[in-house]
Structures are given as structure tokens and as C-alpha cells.
N, CA, C and O atoms as a GROMACS GRO file, in nm:
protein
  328
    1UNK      N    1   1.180   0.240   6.006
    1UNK     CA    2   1.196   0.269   6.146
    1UNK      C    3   1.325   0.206   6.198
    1UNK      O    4   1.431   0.265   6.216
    2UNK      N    5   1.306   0.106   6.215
    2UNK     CA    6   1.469   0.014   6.252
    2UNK      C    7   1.542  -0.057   6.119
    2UNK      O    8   1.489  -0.138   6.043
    3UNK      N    9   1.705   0.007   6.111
    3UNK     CA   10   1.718  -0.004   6.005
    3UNK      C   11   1.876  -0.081   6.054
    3UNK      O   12   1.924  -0.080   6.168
    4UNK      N   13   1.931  -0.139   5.940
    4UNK     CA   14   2.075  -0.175   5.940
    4UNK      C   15   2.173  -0.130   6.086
    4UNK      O   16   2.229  -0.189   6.178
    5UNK      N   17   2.153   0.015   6.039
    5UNK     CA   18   2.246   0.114   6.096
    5UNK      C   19   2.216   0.103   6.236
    5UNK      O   20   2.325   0.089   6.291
    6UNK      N   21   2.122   0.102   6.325
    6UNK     CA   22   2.070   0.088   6.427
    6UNK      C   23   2.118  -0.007   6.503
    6UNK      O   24   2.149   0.007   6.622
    7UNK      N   25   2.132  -0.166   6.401
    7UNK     CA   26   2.202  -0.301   6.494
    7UNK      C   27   2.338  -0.279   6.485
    7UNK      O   28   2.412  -0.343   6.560
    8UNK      N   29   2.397  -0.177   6.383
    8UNK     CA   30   2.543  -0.197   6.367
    8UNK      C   31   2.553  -0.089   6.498
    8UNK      O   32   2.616  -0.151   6.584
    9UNK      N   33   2.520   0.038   6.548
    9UNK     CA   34   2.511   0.136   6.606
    9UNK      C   35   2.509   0.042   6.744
    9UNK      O   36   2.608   0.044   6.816
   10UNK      N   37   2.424  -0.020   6.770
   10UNK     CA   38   2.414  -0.140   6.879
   10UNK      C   39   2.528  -0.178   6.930
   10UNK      O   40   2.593  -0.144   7.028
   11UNK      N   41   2.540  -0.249   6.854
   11UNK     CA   42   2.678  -0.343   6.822
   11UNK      C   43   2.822  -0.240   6.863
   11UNK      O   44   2.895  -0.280   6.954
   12UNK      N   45   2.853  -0.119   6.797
   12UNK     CA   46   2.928  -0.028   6.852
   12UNK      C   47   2.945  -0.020   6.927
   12UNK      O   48   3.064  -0.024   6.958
   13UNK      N   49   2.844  -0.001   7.028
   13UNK     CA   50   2.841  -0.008   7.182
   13UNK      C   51   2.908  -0.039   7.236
   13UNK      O   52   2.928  -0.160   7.222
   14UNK      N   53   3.016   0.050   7.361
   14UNK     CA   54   3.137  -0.026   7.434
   14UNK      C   55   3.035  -0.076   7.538
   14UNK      O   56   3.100  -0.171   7.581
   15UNK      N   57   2.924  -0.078   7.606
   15UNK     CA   58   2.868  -0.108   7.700
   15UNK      C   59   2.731  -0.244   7.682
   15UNK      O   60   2.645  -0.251   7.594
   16UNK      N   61   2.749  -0.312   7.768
   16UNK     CA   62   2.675  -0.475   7.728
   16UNK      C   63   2.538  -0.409   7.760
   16UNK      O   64   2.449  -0.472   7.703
   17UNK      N   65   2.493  -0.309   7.829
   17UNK     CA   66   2.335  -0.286   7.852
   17UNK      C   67   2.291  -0.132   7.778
   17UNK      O   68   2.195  -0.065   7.817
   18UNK      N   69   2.379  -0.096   7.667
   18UNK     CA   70   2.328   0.009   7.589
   18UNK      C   71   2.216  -0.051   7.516
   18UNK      O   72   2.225  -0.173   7.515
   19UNK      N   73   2.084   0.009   7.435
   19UNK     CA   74   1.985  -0.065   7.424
   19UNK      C   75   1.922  -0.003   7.258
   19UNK      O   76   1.925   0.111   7.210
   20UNK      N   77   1.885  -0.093   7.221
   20UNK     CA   78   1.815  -0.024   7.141
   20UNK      C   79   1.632   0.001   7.152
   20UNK      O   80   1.572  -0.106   7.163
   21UNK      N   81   1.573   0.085   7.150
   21UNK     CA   82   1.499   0.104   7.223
   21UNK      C   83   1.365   0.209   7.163
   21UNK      O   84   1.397   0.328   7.164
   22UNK      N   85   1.245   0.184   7.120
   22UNK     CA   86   1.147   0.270   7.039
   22UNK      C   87   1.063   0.368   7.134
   22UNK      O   88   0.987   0.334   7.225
   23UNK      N   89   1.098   0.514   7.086
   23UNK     CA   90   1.028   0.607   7.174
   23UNK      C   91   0.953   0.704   7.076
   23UNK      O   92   1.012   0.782   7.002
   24UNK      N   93   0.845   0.694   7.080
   24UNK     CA   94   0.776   0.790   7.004
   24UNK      C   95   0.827   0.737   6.858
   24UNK      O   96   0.893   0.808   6.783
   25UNK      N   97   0.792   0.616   6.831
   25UNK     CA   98   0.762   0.548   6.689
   25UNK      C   99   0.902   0.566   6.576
   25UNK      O  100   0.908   0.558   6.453
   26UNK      N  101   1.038   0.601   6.712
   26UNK     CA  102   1.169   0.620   6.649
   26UNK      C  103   1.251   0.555   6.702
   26UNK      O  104   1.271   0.582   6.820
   27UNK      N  105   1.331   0.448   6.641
   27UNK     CA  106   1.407   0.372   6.692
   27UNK      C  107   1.572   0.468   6.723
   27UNK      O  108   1.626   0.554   6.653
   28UNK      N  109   1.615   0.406   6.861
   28UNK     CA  110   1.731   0.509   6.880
   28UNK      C  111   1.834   0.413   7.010
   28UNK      O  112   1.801   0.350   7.110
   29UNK      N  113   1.910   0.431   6.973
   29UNK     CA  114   1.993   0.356   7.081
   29UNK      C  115   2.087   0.418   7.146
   29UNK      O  116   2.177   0.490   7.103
   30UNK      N  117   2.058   0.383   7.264
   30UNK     CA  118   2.062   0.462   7.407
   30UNK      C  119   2.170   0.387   7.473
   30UNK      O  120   2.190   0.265   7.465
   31UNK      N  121   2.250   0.493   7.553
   31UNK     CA  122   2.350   0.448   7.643
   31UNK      C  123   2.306   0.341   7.768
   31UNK      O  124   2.195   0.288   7.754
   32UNK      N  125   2.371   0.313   7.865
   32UNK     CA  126   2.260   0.243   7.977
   32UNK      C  127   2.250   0.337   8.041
   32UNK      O  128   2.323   0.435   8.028
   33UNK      N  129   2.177   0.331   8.107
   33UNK     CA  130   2.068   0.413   8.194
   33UNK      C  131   1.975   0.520   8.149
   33UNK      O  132   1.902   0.592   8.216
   34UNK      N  133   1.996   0.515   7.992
   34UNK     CA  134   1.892   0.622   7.914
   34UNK      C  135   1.759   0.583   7.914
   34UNK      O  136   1.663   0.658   7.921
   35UNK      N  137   1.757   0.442   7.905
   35UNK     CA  138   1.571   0.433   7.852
   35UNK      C  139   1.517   0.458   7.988
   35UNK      O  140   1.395   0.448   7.977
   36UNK      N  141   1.538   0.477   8.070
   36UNK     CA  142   1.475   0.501   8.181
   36UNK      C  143   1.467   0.653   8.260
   36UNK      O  144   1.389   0.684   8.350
   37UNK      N  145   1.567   0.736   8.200
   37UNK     CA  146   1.591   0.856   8.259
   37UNK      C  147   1.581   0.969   8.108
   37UNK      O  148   1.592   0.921   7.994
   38UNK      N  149   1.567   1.069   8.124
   38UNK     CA  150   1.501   1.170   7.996
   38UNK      C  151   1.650   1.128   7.937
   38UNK      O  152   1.746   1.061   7.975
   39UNK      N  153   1.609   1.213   7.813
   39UNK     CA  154   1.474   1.212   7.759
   39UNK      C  155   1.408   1.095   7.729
   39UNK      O  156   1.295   1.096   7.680
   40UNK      N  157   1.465   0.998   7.753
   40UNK     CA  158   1.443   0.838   7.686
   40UNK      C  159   1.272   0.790   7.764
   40UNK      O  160   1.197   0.703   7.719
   41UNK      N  161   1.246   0.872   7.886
   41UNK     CA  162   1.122   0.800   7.935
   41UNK      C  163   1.041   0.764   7.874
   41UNK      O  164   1.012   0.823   7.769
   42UNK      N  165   0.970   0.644   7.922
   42UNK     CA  166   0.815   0.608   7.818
   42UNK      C  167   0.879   0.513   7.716
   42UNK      O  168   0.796   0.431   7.677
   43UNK      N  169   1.022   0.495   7.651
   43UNK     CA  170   1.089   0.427   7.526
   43UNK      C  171   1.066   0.290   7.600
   43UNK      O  172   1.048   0.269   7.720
   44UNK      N  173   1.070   0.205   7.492
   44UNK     CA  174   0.995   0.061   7.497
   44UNK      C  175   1.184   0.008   7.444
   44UNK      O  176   1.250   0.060   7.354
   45UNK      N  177   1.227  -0.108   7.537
   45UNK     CA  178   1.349  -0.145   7.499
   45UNK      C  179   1.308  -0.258   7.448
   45UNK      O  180   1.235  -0.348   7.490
   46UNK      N  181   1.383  -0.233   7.324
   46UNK     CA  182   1.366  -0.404   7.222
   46UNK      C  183   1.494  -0.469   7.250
   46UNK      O  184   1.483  -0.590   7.271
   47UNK      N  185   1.601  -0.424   7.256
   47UNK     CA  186   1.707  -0.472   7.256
   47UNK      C  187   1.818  -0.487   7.325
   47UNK      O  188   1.883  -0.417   7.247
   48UNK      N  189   1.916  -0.524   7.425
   48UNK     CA  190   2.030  -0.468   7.456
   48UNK      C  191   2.184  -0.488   7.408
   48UNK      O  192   2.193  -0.607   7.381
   49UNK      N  193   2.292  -0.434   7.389
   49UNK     CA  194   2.360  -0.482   7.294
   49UNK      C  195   2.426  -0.669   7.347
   49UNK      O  196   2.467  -0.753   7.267
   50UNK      N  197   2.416  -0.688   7.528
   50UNK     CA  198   2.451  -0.827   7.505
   50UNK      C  199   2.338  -0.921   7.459
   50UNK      O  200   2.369  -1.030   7.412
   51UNK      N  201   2.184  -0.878   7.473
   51UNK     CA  202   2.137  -0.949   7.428
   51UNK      C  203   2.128  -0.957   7.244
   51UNK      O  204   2.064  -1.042   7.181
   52UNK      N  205   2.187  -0.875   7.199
   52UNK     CA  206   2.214  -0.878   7.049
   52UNK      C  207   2.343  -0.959   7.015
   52UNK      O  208   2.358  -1.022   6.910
   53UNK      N  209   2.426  -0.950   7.106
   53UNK     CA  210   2.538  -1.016   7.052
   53UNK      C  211   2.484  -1.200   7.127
   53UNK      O  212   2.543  -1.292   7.070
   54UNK      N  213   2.414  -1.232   7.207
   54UNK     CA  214   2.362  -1.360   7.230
   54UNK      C  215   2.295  -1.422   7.152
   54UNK      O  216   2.288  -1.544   7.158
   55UNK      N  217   2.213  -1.334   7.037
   55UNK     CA  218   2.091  -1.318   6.978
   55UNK      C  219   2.215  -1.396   6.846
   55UNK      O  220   2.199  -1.499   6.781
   56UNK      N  221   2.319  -1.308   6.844
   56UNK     CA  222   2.382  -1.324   6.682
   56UNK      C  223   2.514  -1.421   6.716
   56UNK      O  224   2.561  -1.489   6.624
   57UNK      N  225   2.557  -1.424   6.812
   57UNK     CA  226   2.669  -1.508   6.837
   57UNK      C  227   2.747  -1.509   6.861
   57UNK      O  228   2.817  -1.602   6.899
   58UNK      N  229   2.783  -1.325   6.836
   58UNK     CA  230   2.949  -1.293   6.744
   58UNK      C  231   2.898  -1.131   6.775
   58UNK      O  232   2.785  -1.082   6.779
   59UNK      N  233   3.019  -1.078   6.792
   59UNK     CA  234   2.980  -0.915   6.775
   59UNK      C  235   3.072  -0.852   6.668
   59UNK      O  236   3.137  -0.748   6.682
   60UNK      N  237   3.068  -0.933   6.558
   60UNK     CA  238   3.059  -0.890   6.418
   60UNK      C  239   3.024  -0.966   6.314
   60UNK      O  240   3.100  -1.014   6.229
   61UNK      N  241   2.910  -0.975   6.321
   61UNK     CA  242   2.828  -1.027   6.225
   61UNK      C  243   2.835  -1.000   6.099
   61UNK      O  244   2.869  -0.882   6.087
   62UNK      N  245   2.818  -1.057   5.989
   62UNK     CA  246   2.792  -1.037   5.813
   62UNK      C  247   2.694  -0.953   5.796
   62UNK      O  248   2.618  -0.931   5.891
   63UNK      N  249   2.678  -0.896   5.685
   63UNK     CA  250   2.588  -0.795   5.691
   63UNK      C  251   2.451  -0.864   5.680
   63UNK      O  252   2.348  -0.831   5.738
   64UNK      N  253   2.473  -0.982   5.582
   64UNK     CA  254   2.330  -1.031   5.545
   64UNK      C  255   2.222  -1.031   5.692
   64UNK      O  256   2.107  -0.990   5.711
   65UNK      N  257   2.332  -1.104   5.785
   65UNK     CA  258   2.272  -1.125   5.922
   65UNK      C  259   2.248  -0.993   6.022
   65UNK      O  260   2.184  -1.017   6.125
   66UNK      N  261   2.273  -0.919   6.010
   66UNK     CA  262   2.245  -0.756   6.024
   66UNK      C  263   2.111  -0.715   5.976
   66UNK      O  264   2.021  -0.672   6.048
   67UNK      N  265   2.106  -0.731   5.853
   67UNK     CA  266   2.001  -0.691   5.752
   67UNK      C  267   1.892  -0.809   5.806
   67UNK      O  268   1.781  -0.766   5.836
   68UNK      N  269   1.913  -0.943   5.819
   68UNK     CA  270   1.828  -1.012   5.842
   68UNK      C  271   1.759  -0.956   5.990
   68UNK      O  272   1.637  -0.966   6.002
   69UNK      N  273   1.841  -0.899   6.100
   69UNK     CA  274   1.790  -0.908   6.207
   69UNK      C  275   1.709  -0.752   6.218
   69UNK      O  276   1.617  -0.727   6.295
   70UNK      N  277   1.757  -0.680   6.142
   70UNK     CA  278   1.672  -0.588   6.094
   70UNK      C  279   1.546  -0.590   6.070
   70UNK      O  280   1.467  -0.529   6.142
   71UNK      N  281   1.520  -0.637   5.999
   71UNK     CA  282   1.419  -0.677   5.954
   71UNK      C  283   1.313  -0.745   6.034
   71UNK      O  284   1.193  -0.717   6.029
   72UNK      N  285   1.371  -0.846   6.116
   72UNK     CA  286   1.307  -0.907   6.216
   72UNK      C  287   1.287  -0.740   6.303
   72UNK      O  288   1.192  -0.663   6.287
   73UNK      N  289   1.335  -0.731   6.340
   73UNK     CA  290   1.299  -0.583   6.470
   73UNK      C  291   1.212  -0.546   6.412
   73UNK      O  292   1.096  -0.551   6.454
   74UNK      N  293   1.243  -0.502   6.309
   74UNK     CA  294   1.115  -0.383   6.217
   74UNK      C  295   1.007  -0.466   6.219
   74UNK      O  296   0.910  -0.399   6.254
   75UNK      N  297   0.979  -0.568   6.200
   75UNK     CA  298   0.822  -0.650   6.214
   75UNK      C  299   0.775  -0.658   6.323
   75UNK      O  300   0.655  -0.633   6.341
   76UNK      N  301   0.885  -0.707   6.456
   76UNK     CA  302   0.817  -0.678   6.598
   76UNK      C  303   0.804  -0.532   6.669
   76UNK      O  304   0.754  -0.528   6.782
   77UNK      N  305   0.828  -0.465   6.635
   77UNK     CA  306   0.759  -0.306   6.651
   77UNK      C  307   0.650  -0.269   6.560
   77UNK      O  308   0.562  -0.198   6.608
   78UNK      N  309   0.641  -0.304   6.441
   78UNK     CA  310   0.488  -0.302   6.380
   78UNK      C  311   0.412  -0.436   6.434
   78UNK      O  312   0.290  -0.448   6.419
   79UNK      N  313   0.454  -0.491   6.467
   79UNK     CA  314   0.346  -0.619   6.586
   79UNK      C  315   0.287  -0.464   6.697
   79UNK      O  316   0.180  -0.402   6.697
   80UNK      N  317   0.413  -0.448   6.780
   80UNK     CA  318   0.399  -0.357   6.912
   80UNK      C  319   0.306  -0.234   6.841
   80UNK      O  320   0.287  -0.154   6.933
   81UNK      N  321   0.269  -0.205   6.772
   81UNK     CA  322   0.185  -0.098   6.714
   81UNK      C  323   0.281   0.020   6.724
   81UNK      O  324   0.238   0.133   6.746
   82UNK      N  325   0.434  -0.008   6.704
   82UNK     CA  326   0.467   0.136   6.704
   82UNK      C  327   0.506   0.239   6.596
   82UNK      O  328   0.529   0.356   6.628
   0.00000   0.00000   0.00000
């Protein structure tokens, strides 16, 4: 579900409140003002890209630490039952 590509996709982001964000059990990252307006309604925001780059330190992280935070997401959305 949330994979590598998703935090790097994040991270891309020219905008500090683009989000990454699970809608219908698919992780997808959204411009700002998407998770709230279609199609994004109902999407559960896990992430935003400044709180990812607060989260990591740096807005270019190693991959290991990519992959690590990956991983972390993917466990707290199977917590969230999604």
C-alpha cells in the first residue's frame, strides 16, 4: 500500500501542505487542498510533506531512511484498519 515511491513523491512536492493521504485502502498524494475537496473526500491524511521533511530532517533523505519510513507508514495504516 505505501511504498518508497510515495515518500519520495511527497518529498517532490513544491508545496509544504501537499499530503500523503489513504482513500479507499490506496495510498496517494495529493496537492493541498485535495484531501478535502473530490475526489480526495473521506481520504484519511497521514502525512504532509512539511511534516515529512520535520519527521526526516532534510528533504533529501538516503534511501535506507525512505524505505525505513515506509515501512513505518505501511504499519500505521494496517493499525488504522486500512
Amino acid at each position: 500500500m505505501i511504498e518508497e515511491r510515495h515518500v519520495r513523491e511527497l518529498l517532490d512536492m513544491a508545496q509544504d501542505d501537499a499530503a500523503l493521504v489513504l482513500l479507499e485502502g490506496r495510498a496517494r498524494v495529493v496537492r493541498p487542498a485535495g484531501p478535502g475537496s473530490e475526489p480526495y473526500g473521506g481520504a484519511a491524511v497521514l502525512l504532509t510533506r512539511a511534516d515529512l521533511v520535520d519527521r526526516l530532517g532534510t528533504s533529501a533523505p538516503s534511501d535506507d531512511r525512505v524505505r525505513t519510513l515506509a515501512a513505518t507508514l505501511e504499519a500505521m495504516a494496517r493499525e488504522l484498519g486500512a
